[in-house]
C-alpha positions as CSV (number, residue, x, y, z in Angstrom):
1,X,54.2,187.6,-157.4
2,X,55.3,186.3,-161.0
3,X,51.3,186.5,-162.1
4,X,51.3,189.8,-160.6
5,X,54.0,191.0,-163.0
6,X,52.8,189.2,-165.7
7,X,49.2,190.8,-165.8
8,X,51.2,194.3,-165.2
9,X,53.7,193.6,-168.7
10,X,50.4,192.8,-170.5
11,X,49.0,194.7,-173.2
12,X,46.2,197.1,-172.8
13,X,44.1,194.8,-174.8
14,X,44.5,191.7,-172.4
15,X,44.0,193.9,-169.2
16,X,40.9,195.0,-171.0
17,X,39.9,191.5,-171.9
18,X,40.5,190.0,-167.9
19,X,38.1,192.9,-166.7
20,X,35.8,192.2,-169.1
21,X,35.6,188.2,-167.6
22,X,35.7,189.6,-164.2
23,X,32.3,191.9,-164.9
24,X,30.7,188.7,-166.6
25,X,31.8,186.8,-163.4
26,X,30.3,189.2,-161.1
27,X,27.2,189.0,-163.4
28,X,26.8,185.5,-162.9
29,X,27.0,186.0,-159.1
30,X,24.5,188.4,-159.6
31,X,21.8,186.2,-161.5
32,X,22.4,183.6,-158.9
33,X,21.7,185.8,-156.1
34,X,18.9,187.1,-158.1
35,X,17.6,182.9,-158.5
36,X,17.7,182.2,-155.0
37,X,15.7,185.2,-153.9
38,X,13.1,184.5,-155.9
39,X,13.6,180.8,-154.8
40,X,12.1,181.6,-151.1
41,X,8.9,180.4,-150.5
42,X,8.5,180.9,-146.9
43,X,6.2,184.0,-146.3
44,X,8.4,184.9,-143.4
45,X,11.5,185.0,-145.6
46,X,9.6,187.2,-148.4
47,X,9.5,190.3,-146.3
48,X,13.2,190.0,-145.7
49,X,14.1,189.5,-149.1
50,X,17.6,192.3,-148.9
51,X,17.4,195.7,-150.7
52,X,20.2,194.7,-153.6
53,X,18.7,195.5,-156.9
54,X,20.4,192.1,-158.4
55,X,18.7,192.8,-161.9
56,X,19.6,196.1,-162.9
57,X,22.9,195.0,-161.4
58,X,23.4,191.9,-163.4
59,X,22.4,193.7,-166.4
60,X,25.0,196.8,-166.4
61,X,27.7,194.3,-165.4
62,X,26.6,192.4,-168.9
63,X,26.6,195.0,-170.8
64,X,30.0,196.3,-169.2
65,X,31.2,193.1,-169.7
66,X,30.6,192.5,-173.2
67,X,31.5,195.6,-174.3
68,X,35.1,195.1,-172.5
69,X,35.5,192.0,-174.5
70,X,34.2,193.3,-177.8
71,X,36.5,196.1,-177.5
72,X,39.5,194.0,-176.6
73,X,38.3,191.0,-179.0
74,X,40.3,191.8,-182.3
75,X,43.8,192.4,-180.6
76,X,43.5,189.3,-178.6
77,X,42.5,187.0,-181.3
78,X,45.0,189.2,-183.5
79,X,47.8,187.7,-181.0
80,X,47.0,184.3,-181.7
């Protein structure tokens, strides 16, 4: 419960910042889906290959990501 309330006392900066990390987490889940799809080699398993675009998907939460953190860079490192 305390890191609950400490994340909720935190600047709008740092809350930016942790959702920034979280999109570039969730990219990173994405590209490693995206590695072990392409990974099958069984012709069985290439017609059942899922419908989740993990590309496009891993590329928005990059982009997402890094522009969270960009915005939230200067009043992080500011706080230093």
């Amino acid at each position: 419960m305390d890191l609950l309330n400490q994340i909720a006392l935190s600047s709008d900066a740092s809350i930016l910042a942790m959702a920034g990390a979280a999109f570039w987490v969730l990219a990173a889940f994405c590209a490693l889906m995206e590695r072990r799809r392409n990974k099958s080699r069984s012709l069985e398993r290439l017609e059942q290959v899922g419908w989740v675009p993990w590309t496009p998907l891993f590329v928005g939460c990059m982009i997402i990501g890094g522009g969270m953190l960009a915005m939230s860079l200067p009043v992080v490192l500011g706080n230093l």
